[in-house]
C-alpha positions as CSV (number, residue, x, y, z in Angstrom):
1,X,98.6,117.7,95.3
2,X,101.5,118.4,98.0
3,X,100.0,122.1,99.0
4,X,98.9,120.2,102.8
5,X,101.6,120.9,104.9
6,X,100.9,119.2,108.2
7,X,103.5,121.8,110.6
8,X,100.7,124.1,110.1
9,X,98.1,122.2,112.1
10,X,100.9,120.3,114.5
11,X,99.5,120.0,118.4
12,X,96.0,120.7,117.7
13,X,92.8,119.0,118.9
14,X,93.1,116.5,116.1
15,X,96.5,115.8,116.9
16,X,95.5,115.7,120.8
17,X,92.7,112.9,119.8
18,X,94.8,110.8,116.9
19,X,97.9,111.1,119.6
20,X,95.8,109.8,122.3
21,X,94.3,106.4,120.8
22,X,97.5,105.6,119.3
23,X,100.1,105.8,122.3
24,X,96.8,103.3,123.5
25,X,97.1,101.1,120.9
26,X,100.9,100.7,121.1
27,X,100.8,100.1,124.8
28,X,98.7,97.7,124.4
29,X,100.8,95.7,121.6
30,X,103.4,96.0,124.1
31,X,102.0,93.7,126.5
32,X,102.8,90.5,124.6
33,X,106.9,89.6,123.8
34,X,106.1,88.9,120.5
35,X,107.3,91.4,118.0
36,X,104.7,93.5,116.1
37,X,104.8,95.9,112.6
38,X,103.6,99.5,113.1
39,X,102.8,100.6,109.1
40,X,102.0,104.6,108.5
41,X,101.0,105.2,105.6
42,X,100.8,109.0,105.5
43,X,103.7,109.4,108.3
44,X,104.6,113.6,107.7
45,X,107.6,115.2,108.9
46,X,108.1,113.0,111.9
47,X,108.4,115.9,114.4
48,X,107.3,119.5,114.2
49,X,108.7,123.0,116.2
50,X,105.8,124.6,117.6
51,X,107.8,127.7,117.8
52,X,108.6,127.3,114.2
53,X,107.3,129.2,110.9
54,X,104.5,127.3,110.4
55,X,103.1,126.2,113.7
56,X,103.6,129.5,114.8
57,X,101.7,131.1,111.7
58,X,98.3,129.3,112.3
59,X,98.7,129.2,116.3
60,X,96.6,125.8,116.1
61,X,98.6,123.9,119.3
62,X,97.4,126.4,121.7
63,X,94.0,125.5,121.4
64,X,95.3,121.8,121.4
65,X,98.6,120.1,123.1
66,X,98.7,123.9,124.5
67,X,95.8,123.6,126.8
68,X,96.7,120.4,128.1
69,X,100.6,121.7,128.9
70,X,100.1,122.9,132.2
71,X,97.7,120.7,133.8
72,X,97.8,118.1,136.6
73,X,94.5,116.6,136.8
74,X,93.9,114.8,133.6
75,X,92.6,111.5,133.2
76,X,95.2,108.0,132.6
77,X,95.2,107.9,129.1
78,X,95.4,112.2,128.3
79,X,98.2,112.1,131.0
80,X,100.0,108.8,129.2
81,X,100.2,111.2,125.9
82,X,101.3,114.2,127.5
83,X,104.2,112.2,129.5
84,X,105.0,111.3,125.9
85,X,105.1,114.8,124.1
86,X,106.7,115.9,127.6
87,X,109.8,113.2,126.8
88,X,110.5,115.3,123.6
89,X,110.6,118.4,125.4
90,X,112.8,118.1,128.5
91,X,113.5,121.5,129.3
92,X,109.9,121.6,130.2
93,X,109.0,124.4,127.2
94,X,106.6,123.5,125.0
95,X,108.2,123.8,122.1
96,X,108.4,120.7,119.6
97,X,105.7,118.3,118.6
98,X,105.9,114.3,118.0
99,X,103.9,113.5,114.7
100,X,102.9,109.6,114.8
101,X,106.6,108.6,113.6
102,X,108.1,109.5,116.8
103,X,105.5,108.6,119.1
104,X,105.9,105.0,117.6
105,X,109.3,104.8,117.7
106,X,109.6,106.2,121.2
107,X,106.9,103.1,122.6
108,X,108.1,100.3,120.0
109,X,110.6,98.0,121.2
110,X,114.3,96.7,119.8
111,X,111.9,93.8,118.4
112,X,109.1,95.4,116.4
113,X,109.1,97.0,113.2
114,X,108.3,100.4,112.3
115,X,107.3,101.1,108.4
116,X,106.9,104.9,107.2
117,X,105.5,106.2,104.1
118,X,105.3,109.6,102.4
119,X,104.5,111.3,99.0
120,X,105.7,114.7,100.0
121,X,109.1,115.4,98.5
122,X,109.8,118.4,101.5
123,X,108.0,116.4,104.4
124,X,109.7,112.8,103.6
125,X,113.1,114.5,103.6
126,X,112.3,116.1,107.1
127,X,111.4,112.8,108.4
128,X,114.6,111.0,106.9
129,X,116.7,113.9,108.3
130,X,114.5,113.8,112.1
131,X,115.6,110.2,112.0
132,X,119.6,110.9,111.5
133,X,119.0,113.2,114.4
134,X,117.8,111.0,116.3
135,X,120.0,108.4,116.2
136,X,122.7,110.4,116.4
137,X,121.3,111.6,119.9
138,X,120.7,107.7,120.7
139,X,124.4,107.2,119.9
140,X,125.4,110.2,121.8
141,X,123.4,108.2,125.0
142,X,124.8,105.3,124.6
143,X,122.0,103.5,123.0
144,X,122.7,100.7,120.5
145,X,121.6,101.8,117.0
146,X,122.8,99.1,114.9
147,X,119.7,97.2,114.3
148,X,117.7,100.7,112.8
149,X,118.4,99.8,109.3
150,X,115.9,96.6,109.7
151,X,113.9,98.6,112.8
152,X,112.7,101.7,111.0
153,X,112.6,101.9,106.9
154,X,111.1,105.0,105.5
155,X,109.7,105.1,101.8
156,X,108.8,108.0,99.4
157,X,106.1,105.9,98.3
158,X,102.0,105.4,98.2
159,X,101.1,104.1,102.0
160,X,98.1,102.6,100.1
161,X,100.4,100.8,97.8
162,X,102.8,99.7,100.4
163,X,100.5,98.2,102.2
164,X,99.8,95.6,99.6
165,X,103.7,94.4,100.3
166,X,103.6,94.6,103.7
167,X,100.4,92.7,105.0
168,X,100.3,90.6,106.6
169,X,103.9,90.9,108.8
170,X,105.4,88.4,109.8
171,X,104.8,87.9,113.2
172,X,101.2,87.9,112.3
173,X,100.5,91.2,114.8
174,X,100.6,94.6,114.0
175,X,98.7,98.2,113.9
176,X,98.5,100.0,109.9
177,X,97.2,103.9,110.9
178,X,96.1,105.7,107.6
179,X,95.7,109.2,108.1
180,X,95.9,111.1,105.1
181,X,95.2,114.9,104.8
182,X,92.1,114.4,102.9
183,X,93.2,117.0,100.8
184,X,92.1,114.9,97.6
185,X,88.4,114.3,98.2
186,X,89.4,111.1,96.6
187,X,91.2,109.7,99.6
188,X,87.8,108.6,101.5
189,X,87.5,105.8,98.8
190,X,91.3,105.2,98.8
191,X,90.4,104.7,102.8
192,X,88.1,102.3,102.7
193,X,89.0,100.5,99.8
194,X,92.5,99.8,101.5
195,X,90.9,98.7,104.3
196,X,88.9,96.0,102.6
197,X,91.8,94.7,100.9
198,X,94.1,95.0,104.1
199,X,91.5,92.8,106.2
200,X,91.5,90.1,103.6
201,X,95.4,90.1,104.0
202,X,95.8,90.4,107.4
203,X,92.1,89.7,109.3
204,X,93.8,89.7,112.9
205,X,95.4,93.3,112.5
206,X,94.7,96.9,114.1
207,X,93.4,99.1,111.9
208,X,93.3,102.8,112.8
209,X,91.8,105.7,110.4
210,X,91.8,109.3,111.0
211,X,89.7,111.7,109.5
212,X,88.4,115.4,109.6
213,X,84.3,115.7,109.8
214,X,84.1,118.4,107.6
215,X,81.1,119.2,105.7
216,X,81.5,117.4,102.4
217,X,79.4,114.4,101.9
218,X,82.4,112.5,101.8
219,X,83.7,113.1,105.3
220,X,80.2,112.4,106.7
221,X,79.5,109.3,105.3
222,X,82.9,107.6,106.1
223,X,82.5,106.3,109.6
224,X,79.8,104.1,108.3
225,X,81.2,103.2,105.5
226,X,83.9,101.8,107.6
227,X,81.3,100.3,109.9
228,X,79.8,98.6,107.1
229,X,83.5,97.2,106.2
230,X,84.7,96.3,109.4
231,X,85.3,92.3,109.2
232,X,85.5,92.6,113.6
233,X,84.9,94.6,116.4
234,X,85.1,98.1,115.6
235,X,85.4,101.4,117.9
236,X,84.8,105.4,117.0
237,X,85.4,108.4,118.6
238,X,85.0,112.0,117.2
239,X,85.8,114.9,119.0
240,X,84.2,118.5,118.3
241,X,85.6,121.7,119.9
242,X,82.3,123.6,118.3
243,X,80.0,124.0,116.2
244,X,81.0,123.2,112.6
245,X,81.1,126.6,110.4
246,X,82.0,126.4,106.3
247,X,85.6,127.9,105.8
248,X,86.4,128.5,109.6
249,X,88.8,125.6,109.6
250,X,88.6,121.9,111.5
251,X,86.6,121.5,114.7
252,X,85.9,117.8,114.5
253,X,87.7,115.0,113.9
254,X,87.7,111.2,114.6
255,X,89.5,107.9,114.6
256,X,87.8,104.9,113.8
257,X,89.9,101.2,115.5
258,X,89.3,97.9,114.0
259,X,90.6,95.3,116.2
260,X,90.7,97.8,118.7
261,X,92.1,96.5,122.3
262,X,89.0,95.4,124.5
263,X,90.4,98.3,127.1
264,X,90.2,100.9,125.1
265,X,86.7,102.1,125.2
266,X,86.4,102.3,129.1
267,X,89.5,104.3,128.7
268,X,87.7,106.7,126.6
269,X,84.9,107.4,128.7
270,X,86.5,108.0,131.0
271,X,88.6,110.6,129.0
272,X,86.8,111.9,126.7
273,X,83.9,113.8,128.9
274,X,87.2,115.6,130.2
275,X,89.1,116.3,126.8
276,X,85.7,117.6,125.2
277,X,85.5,120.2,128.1
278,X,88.9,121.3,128.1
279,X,90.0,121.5,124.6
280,X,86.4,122.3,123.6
281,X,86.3,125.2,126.8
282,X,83.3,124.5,127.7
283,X,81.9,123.5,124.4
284,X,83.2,120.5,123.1
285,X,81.5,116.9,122.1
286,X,82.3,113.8,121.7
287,X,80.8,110.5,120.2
288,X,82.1,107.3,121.2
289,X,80.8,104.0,119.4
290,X,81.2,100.2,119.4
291,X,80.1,97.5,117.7
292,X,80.9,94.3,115.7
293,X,80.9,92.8,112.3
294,X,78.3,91.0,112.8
295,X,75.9,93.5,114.2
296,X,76.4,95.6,111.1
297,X,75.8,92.4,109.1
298,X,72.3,91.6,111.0
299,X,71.5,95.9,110.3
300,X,72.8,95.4,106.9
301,X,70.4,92.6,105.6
302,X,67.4,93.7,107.4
């Protein structure tokens, strides 16, 4: 059950595309004063050392966050997440990684609330401990801490679960991203099912999934699924690097945005012909979809 150890697979194009959409996302919830909940319910480590054990081992960031490092004519949104992985790694090396956890907290304000879960006994004590680090860097910059306790609560605990307590937040505005590895095959249902309950709970919310498109059923059918669920507007984008082949590890992935902000799909096509080239070199793909509840609807009954 815990053999997925994300450090492996830290920077790569998946990471690149989840990153991407939800520094987006966060931006945009930043636009209004009024405080918003970020809920993760698979959050990881928090932060990962690309020159580490594991990154190093499988090499995935260099055909990810690595290809991006060095270049200077990306489009507003790739640029807006590498400005953010740069923040983490001042000397100008690429060398350490921001999972979703730090990303958030590094965009959220004093105001909003940030809730992390994970099941992994190793990976939830690496994000408590990347958490005492970083505060005790905020301290040693002068930067008031104090409110943290209320700010950032992590949990050993089912994200699915913790959802049921957290929705909807009070402020009525917030962004739940659900990314689990997929290792269980049973985690597509768990997916969508916590997304139909969520939306009961909480209707005006941002939802965000992530998933792999590998070649089990499973993986293929869930962007419709989630289609078909989707109470409002709705947004997906996969990203392929190539061609998929059995056993030779992830080349496509996707996130699918309900409630997604109404700027976020010209942002994408604008970026996505770009990332597809460059992370794909030369043979990449993307898909990029809208729709709305009610268009699935009309499709669904005819």
């Amino acid at each position: 059950m815990f053999s997925y150890r994300h450090a492996f697979h830290a920077g790569n194009h998946a990471d690149v595309l989840k990153h991407m959409v939800l520094i987006q996302l966060l931006q945009y919830l930043n636009q209004k004063e009024t405080p918003y909940m970020v809920i993760d319910t698979h959050a990881g480590a928090g932060t990962y050392q690309l020159d580490g054990e594991y990154a190093s081992k499988s090499g995935e960031a260099e055909s990810g966050i690595g290809l991006l490092w060095d270049r200077d004519d990306a489009p507003t949104i790739v640029s807006e997440y590498l400005e953010q992985i740069r923040a983490l790694n001042p000397s100008g090396r690429l060398r350490h990684y921001p999972g979703s956890p730090f990303l958030a907290e590094h965009i959220m304000r004093e105001q909003d609330r940030l809730r992390l879960f994970e099941m992994h006994p190793t990976d939830v004590r690496q994000l408590q401990e990347n958490f005492r680090k970083l505060e005790a860097h905020q301290v040693a910059n002068g930067v008031n801490t104090t409110t943290r306790g209320k700010r950032v609560m992590i949990q050993r605990a089912d994200g699915y679960a913790g959802l049921k307590a957290l929705l909807p937040p009070p402020s009525r505005r917030g962004l739940v991203l659900i990314d689990p590895s997929y290792e269980d095959k049973d985690d597509y249902r768990k997916v969508k099912v916590a997304i139909e309950e969520s939306q009961k709970r909480f209707a005006t919310g941002t939802f965000a999934v992530w998933y792999p498109a590998l070649g089990r059923l499973e993986s293929q059918q869930l962007p419709e699924r989630l289609k078909r669920c989707a109470a409002s507007d709705w947004l997906h984008v996969s990203l392929s690097i190539s061609g998929y082949v059995e056993g030779l590890g992830l080349h496509n992935s996707g996130m699918f945005i309900i409630n997604p902000p109404w700027t976020l799909k010209a942002a994408l096509e604008q970026a996505m012909p770009w990332l597809a080239d460059v992370l794909g070199q030369g043979t990449g793909s993307f898909v990029l979809q809208s729709g709305t509840a009610a268009r699935v609807k009309k499709e669904r009954d005819e």
